[in-house]
PDB file with SEQRES, HELIX, SHEET and CRYST1 records, atoms N, CA, C and O in Angstrom:
SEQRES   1 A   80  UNK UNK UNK UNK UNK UNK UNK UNK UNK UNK UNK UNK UNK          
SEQRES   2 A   80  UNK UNK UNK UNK UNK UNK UNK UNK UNK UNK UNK UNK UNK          
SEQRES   3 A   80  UNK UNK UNK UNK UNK UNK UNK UNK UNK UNK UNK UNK UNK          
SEQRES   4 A   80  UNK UNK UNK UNK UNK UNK UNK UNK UNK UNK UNK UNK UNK          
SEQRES   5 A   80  UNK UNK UNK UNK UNK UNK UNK UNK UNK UNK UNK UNK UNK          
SEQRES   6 A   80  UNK UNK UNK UNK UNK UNK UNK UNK UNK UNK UNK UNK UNK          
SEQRES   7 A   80  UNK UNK                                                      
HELIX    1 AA1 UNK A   59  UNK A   73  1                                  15    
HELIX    2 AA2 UNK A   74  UNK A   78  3                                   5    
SHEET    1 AA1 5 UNK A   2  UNK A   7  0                                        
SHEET    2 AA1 5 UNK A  12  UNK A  18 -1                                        
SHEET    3 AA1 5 UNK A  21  UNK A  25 -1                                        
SHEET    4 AA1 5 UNK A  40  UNK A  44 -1                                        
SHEET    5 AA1 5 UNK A  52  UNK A  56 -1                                        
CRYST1    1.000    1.000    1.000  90.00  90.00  90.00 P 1           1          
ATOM      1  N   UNK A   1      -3.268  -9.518  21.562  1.00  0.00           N  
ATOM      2  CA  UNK A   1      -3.875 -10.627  20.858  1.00  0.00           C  
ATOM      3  C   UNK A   1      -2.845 -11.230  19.912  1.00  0.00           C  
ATOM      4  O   UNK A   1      -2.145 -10.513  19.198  1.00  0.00           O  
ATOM      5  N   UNK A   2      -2.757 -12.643  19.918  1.00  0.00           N  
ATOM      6  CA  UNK A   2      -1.520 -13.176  18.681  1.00  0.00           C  
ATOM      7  C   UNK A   2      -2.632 -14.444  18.056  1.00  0.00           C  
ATOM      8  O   UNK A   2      -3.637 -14.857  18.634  1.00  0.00           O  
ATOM      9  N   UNK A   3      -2.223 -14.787  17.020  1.00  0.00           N  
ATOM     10  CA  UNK A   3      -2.576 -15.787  16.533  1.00  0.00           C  
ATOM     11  C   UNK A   3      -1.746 -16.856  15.972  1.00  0.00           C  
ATOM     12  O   UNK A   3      -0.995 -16.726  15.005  1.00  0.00           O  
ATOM     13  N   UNK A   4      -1.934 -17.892  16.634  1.00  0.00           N  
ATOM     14  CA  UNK A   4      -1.756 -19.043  16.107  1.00  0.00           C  
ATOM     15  C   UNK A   4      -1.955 -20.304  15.462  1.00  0.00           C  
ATOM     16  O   UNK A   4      -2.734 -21.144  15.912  1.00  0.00           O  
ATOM     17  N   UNK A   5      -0.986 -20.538  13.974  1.00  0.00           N  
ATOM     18  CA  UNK A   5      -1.447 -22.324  13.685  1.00  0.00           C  
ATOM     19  C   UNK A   5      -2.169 -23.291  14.140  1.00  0.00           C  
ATOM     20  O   UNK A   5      -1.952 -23.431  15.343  1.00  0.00           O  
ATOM     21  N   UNK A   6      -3.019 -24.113  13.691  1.00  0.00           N  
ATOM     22  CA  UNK A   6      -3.329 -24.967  14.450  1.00  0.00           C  
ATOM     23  C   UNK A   6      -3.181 -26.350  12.593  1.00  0.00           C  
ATOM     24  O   UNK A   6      -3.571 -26.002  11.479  1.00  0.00           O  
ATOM     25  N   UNK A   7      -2.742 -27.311  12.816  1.00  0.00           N  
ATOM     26  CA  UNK A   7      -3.593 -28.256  11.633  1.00  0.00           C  
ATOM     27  C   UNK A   7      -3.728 -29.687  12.365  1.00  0.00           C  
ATOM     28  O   UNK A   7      -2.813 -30.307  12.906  1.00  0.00           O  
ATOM     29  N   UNK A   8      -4.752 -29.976  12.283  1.00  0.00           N  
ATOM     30  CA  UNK A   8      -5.781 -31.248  12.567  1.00  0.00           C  
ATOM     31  C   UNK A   8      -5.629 -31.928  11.508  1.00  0.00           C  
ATOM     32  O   UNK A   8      -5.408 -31.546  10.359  1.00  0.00           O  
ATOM     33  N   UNK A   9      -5.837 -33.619  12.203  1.00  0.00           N  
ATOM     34  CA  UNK A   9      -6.017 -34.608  10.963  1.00  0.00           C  
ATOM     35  C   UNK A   9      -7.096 -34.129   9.540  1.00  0.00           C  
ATOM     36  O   UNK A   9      -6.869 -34.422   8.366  1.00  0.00           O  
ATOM     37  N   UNK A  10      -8.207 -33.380  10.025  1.00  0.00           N  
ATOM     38  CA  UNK A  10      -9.385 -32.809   9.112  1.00  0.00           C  
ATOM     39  C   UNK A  10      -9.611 -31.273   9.019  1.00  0.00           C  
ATOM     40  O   UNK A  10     -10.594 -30.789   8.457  1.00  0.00           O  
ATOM     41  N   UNK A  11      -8.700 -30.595   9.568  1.00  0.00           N  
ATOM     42  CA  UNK A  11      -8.899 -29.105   9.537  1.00  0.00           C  
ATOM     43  C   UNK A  11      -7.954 -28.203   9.751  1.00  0.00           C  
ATOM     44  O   UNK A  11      -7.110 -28.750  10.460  1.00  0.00           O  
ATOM     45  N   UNK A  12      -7.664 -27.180   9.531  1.00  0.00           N  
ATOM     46  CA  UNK A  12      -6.672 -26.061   9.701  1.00  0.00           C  
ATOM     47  C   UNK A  12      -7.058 -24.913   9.750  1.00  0.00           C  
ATOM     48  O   UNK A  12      -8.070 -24.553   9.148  1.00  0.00           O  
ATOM     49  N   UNK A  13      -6.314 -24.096  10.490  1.00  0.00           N  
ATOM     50  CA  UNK A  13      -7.020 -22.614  10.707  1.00  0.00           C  
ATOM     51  C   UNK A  13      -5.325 -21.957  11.562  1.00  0.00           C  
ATOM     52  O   UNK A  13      -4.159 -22.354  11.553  1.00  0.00           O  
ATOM     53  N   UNK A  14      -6.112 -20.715  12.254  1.00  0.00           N  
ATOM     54  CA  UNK A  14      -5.799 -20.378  13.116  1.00  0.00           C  
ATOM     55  C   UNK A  14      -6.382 -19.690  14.550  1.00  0.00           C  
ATOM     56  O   UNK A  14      -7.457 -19.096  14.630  1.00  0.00           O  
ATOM     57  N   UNK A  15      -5.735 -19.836  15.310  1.00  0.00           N  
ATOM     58  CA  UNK A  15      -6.861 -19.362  16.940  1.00  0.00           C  
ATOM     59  C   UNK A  15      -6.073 -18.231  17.285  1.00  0.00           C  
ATOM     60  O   UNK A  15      -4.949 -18.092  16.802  1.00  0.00           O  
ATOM     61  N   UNK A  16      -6.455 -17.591  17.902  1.00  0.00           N  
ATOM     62  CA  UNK A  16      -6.754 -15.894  18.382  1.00  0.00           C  
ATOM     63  C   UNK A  16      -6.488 -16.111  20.123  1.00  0.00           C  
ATOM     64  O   UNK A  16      -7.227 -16.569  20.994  1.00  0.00           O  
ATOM     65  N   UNK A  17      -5.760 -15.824  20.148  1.00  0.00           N  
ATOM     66  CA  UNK A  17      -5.248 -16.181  22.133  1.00  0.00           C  
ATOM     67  C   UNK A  17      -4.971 -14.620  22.304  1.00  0.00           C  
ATOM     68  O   UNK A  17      -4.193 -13.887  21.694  1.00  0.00           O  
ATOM     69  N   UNK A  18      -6.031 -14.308  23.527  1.00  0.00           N  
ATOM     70  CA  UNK A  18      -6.018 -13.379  24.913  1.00  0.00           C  
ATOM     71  C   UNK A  18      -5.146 -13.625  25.574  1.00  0.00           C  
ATOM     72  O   UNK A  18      -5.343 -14.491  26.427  1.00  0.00           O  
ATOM     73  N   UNK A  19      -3.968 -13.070  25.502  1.00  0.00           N  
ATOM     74  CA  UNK A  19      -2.789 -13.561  27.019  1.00  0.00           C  
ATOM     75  C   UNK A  19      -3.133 -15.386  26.536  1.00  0.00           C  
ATOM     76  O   UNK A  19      -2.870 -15.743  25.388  1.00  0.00           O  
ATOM     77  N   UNK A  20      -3.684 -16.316  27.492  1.00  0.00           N  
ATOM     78  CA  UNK A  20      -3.017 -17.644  27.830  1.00  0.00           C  
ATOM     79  C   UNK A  20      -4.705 -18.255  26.902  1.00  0.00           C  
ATOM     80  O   UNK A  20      -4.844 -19.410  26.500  1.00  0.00           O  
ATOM     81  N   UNK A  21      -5.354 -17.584  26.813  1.00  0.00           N  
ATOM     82  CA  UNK A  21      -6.611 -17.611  26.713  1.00  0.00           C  
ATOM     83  C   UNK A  21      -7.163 -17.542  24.887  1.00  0.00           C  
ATOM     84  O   UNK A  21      -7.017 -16.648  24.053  1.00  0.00           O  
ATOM     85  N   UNK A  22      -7.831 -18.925  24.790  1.00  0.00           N  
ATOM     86  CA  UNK A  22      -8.371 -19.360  23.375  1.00  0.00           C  
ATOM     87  C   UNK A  22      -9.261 -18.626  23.274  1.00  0.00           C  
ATOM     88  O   UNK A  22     -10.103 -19.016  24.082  1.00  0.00           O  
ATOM     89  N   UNK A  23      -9.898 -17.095  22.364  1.00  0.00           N  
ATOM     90  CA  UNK A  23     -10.623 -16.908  22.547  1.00  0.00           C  
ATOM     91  C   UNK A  23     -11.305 -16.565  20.862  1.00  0.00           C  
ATOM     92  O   UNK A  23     -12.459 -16.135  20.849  1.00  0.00           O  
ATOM     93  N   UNK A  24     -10.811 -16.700  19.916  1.00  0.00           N  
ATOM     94  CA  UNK A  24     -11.535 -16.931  18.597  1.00  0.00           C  
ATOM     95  C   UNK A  24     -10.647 -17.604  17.762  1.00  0.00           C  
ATOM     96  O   UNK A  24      -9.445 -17.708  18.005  1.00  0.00           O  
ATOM     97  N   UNK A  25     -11.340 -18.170  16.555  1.00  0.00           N  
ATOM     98  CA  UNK A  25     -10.571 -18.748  15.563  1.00  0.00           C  
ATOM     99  C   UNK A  25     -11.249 -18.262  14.456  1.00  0.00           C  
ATOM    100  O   UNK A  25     -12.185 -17.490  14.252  1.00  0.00           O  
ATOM    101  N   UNK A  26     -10.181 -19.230  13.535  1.00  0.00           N  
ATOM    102  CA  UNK A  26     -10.792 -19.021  11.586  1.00  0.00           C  
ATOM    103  C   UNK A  26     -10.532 -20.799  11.261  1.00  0.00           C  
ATOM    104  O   UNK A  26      -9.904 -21.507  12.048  1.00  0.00           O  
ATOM    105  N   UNK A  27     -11.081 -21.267  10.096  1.00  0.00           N  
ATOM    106  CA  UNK A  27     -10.605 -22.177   9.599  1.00  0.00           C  
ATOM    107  C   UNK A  27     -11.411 -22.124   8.020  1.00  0.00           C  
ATOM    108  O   UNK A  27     -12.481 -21.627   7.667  1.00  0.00           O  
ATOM    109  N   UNK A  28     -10.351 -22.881   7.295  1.00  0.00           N  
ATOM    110  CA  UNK A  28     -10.972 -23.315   6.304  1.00  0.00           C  
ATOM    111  C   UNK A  28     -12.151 -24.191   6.473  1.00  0.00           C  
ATOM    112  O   UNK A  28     -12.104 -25.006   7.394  1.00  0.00           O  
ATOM    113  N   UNK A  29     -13.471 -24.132   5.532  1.00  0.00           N  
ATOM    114  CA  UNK A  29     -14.622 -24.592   5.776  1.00  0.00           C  
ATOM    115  C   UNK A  29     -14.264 -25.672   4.542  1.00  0.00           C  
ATOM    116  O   UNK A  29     -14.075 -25.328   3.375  1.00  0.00           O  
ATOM    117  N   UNK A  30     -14.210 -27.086   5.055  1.00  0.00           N  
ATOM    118  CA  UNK A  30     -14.323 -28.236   3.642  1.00  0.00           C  
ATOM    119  C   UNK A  30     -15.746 -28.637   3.699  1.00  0.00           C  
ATOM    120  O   UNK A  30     -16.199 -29.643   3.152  1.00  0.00           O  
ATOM    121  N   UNK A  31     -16.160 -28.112   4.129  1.00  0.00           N  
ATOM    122  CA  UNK A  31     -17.904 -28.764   3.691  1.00  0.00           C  
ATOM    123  C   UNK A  31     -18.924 -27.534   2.979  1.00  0.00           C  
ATOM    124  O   UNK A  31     -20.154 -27.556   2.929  1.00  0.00           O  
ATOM    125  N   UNK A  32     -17.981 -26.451   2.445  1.00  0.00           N  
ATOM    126  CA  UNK A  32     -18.611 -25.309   1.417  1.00  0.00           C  
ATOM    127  C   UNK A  32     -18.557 -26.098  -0.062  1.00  0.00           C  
ATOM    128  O   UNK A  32     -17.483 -26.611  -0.376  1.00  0.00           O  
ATOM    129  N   UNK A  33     -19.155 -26.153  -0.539  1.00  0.00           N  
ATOM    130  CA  UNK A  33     -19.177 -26.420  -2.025  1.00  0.00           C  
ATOM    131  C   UNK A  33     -18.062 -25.781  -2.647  1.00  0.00           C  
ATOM    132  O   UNK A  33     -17.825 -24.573  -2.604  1.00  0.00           O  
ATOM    133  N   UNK A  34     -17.414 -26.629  -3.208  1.00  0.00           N  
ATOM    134  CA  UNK A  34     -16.236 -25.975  -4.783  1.00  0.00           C  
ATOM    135  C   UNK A  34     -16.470 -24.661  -5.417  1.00  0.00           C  
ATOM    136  O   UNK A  34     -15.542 -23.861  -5.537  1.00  0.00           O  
ATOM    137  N   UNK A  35     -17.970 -24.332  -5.933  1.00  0.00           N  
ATOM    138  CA  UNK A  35     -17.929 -23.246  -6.315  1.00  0.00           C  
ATOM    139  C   UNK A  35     -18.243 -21.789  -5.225  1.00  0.00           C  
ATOM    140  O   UNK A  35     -18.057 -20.634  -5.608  1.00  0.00           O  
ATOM    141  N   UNK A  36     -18.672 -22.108  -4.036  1.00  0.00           N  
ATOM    142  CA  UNK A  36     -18.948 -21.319  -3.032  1.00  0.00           C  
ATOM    143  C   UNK A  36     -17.885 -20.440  -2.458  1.00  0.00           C  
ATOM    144  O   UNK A  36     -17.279 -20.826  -1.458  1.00  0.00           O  
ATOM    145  N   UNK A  37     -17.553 -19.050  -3.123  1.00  0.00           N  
ATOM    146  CA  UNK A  37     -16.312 -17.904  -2.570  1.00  0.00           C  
ATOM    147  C   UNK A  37     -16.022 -18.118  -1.202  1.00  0.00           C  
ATOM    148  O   UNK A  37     -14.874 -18.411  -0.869  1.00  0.00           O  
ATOM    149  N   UNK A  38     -17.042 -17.991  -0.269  1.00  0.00           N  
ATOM    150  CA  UNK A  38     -16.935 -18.188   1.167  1.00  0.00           C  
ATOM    151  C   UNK A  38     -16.688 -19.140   2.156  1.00  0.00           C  
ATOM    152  O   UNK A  38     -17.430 -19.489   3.074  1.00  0.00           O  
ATOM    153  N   UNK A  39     -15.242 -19.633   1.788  1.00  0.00           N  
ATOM    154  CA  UNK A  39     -14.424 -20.785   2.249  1.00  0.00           C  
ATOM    155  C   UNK A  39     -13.979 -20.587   3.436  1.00  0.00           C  
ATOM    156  O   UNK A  39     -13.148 -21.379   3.883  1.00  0.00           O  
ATOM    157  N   UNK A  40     -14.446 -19.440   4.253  1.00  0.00           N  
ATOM    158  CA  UNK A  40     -13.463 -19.583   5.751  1.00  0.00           C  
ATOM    159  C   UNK A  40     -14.213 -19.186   6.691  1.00  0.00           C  
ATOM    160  O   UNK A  40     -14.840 -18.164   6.416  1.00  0.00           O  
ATOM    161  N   UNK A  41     -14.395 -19.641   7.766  1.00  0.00           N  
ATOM    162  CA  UNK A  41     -15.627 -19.391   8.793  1.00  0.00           C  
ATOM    163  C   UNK A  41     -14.812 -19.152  10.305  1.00  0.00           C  
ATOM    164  O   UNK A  41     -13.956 -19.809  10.899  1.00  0.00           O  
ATOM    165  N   UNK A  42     -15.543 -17.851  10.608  1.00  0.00           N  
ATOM    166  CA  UNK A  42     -14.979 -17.192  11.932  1.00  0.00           C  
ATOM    167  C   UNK A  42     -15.930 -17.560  13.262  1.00  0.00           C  
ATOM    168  O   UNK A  42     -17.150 -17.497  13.411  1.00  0.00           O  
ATOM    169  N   UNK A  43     -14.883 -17.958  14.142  1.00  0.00           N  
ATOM    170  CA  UNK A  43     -15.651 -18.156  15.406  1.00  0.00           C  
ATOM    171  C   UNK A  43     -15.161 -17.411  16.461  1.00  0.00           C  
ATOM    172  O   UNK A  43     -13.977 -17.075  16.460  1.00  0.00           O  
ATOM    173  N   UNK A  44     -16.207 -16.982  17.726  1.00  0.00           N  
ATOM    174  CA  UNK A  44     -15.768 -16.079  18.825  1.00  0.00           C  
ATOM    175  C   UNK A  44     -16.026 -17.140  19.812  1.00  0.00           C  
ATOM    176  O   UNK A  44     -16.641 -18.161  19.506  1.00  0.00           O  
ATOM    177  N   UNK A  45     -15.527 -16.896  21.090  1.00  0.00           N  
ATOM    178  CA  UNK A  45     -15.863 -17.931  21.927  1.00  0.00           C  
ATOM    179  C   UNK A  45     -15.684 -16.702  23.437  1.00  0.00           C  
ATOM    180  O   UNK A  45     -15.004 -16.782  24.459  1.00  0.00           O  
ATOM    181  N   UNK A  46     -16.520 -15.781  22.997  1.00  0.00           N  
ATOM    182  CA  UNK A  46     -16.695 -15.329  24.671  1.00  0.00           C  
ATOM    183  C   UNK A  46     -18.143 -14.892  24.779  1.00  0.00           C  
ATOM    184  O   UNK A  46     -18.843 -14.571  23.819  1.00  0.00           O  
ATOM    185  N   UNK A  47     -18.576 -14.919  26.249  1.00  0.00           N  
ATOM    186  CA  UNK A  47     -19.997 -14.987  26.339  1.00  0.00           C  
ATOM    187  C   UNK A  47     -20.127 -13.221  25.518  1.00  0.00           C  
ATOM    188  O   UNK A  47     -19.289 -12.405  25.135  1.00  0.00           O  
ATOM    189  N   UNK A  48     -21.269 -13.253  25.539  1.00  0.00           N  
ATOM    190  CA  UNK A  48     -22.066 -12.153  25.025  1.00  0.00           C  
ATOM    191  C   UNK A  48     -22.037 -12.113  23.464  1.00  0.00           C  
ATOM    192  O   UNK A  48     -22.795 -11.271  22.984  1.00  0.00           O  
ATOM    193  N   UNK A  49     -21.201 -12.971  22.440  1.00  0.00           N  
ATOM    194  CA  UNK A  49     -20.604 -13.123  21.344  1.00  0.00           C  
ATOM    195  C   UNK A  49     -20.780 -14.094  21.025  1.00  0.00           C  
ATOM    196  O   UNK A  49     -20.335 -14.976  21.759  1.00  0.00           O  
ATOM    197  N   UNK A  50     -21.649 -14.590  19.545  1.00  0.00           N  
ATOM    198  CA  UNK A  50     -22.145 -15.300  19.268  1.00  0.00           C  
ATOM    199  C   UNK A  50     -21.372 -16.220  18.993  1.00  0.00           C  
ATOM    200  O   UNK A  50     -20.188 -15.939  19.179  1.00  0.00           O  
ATOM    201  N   UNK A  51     -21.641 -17.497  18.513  1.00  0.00           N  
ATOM    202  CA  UNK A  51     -20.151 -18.060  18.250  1.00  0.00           C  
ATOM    203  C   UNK A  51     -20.072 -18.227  16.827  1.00  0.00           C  
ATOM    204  O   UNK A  51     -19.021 -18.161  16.189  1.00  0.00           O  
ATOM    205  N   UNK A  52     -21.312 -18.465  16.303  1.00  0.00           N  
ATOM    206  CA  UNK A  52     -20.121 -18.355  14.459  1.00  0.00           C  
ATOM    207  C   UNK A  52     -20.811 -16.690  14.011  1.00  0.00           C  
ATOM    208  O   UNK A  52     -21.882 -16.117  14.209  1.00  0.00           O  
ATOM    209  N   UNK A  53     -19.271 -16.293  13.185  1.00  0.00           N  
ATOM    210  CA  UNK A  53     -19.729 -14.827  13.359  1.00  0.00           C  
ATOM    211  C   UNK A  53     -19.619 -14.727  11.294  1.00  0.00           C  
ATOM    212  O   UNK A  53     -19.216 -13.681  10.786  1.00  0.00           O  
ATOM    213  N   UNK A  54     -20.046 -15.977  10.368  1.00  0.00           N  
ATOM    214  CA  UNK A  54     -20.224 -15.777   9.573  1.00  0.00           C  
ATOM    215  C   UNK A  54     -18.815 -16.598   8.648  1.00  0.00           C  
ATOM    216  O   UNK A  54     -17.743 -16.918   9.164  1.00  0.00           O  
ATOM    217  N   UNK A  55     -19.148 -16.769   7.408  1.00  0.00           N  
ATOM    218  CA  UNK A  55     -18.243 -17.384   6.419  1.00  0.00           C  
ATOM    219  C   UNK A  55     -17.287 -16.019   5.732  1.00  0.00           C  
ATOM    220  O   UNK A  55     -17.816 -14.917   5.880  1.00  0.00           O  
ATOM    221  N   UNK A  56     -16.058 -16.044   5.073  1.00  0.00           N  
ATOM    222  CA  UNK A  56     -15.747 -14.938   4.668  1.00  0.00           C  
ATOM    223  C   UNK A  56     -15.097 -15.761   3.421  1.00  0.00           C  
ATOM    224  O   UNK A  56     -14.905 -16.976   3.365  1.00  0.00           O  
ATOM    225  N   UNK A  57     -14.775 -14.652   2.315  1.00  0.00           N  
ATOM    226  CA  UNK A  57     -13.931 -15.250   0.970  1.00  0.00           C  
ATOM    227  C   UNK A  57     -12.251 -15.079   1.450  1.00  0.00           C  
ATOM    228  O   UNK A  57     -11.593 -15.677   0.598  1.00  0.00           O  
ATOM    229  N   UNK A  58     -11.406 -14.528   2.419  1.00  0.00           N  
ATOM    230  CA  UNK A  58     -10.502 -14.960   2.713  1.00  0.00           C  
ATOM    231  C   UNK A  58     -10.328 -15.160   4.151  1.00  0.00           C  
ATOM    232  O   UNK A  58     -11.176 -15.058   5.038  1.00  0.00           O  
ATOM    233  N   UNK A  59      -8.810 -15.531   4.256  1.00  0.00           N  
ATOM    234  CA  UNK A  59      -8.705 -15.478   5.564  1.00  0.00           C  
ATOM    235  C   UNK A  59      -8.426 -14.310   6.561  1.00  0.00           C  
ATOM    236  O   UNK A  59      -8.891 -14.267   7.700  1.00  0.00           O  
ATOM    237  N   UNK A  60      -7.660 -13.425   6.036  1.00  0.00           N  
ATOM    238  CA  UNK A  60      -7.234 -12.217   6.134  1.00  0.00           C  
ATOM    239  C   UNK A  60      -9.054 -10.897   6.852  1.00  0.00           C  
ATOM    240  O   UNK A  60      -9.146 -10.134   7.814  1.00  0.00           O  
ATOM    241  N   UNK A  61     -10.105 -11.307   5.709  1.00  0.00           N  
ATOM    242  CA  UNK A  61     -11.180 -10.873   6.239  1.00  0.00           C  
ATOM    243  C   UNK A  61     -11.965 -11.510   7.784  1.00  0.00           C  
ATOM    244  O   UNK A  61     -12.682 -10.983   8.635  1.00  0.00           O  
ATOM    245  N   UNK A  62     -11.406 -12.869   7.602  1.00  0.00           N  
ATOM    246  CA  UNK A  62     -12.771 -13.917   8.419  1.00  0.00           C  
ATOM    247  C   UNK A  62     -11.797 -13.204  10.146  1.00  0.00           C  
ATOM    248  O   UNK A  62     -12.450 -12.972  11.164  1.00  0.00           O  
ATOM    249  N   UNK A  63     -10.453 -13.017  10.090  1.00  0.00           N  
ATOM    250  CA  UNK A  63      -9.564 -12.854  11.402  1.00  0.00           C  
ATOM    251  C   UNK A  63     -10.553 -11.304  11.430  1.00  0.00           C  
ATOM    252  O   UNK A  63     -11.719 -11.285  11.827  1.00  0.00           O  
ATOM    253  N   UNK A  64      -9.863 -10.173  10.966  1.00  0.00           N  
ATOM    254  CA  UNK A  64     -10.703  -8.854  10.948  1.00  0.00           C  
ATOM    255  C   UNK A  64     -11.973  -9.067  11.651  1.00  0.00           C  
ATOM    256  O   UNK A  64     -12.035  -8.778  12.846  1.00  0.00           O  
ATOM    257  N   UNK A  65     -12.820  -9.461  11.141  1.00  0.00           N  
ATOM    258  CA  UNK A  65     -13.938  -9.961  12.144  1.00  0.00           C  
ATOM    259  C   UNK A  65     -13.880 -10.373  13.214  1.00  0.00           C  
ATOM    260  O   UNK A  65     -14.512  -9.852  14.133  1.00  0.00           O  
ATOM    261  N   UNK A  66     -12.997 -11.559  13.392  1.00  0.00           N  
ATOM    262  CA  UNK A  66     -12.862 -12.093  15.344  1.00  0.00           C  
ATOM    263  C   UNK A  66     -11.979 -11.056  16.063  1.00  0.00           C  
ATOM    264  O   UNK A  66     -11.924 -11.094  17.292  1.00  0.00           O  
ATOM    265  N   UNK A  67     -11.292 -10.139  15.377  1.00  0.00           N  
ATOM    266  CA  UNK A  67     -10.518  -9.120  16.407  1.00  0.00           C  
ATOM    267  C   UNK A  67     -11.383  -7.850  16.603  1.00  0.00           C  
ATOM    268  O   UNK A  67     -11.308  -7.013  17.502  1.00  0.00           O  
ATOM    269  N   UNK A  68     -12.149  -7.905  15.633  1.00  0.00           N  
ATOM    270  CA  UNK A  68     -13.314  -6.753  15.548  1.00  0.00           C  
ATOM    271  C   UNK A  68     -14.203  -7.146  17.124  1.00  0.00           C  
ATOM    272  O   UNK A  68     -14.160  -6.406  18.107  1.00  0.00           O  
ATOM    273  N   UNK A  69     -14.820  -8.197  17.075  1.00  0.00           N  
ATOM    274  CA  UNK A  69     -15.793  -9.057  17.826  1.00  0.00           C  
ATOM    275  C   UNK A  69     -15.075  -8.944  18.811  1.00  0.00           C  
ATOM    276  O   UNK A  69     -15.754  -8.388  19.674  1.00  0.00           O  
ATOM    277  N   UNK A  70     -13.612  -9.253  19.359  1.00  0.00           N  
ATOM    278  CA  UNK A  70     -13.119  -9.333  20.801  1.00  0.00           C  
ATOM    279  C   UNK A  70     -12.514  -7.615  20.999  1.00  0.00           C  
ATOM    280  O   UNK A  70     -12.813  -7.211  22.123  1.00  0.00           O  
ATOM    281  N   UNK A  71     -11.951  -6.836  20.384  1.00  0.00           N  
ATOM    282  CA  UNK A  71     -12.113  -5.754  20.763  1.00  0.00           C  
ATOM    283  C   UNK A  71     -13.531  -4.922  20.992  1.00  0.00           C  
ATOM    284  O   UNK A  71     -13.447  -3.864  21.616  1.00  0.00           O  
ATOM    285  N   UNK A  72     -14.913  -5.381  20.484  1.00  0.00           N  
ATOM    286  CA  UNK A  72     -15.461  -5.086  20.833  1.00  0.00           C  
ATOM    287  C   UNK A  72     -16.249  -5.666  22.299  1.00  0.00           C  
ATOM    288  O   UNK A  72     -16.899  -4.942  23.054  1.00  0.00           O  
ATOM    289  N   UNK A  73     -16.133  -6.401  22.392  1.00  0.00           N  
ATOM    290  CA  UNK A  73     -16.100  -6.868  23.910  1.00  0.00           C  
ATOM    291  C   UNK A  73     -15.145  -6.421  25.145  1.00  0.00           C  
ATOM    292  O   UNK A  73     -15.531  -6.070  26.259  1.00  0.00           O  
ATOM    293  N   UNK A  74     -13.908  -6.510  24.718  1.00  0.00           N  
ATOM    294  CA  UNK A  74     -13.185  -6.013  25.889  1.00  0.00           C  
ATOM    295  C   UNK A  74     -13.561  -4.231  25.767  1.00  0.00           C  
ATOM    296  O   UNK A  74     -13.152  -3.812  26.850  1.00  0.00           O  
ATOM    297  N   UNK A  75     -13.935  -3.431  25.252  1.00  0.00           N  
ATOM    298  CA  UNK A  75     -14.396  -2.478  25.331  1.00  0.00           C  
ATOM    299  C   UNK A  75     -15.885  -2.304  26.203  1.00  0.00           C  
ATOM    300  O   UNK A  75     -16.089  -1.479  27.094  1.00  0.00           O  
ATOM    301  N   UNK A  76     -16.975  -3.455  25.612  1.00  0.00           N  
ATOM    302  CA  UNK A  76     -18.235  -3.517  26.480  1.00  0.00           C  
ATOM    303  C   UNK A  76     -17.857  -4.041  27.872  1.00  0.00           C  
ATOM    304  O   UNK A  76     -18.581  -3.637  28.782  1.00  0.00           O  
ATOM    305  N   UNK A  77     -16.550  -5.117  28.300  1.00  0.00           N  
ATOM    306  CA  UNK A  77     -16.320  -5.404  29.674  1.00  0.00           C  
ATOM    307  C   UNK A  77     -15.792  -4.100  30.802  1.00  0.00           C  
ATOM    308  O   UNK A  77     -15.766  -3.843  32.006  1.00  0.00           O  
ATOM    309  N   UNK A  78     -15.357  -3.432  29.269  1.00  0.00           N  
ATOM    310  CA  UNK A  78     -14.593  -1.877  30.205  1.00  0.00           C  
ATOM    311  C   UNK A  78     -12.818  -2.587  30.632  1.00  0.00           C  
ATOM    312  O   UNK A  78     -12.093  -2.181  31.540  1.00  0.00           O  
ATOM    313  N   UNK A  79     -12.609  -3.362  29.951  1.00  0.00           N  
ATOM    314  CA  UNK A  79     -11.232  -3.795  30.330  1.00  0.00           C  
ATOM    315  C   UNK A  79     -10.419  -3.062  29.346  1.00  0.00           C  
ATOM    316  O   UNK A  79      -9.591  -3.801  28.813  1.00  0.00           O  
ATOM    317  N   UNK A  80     -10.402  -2.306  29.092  1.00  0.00           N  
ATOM    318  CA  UNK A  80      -9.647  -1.380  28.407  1.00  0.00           C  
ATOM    319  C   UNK A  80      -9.498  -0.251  27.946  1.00  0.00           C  
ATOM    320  O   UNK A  80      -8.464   0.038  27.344  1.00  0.00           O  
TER     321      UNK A  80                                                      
END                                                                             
């Protein structure tokens, strides 16, 4: 699993690539309120895995979660 940069005219994060394959991200959330800790929102993008897997107070936590979420899948596929 590696992760990479991404920044958009309106957003930035980073995505979570399987071999060739997009399969979670993080990004900063700009539509959390100023005072709201939980500025970074994790997404999974493989079936059986929901796709937002919750807001986190960094970024460092919100990734932990999407590698949590895809190692736990490639474990339920038995691919590993």
């Amino acid at each position: 699993m590696k992760w990479e940069k991404y920044v958009k005219q309106y957003s930035s994060g980073e995505y979570l690539f399987l071999g060739k394959w997009k399969v979670g991200s993080i990004q900063y959330d700009s539509f959390r309120s100023k005072d709201d800790p939980l500025k970074y929102i994790a997404n999974c993008r493989l079936p059986g895995i929901k796709d937002d897997l919750g807001h986190f107070e960094d970024e460092d936590k919100a990734k932990s979660i999407v590698e949590f979420a895809v190692d736990h899948w490639i474990k339920g596929a038995e691919l590993k």
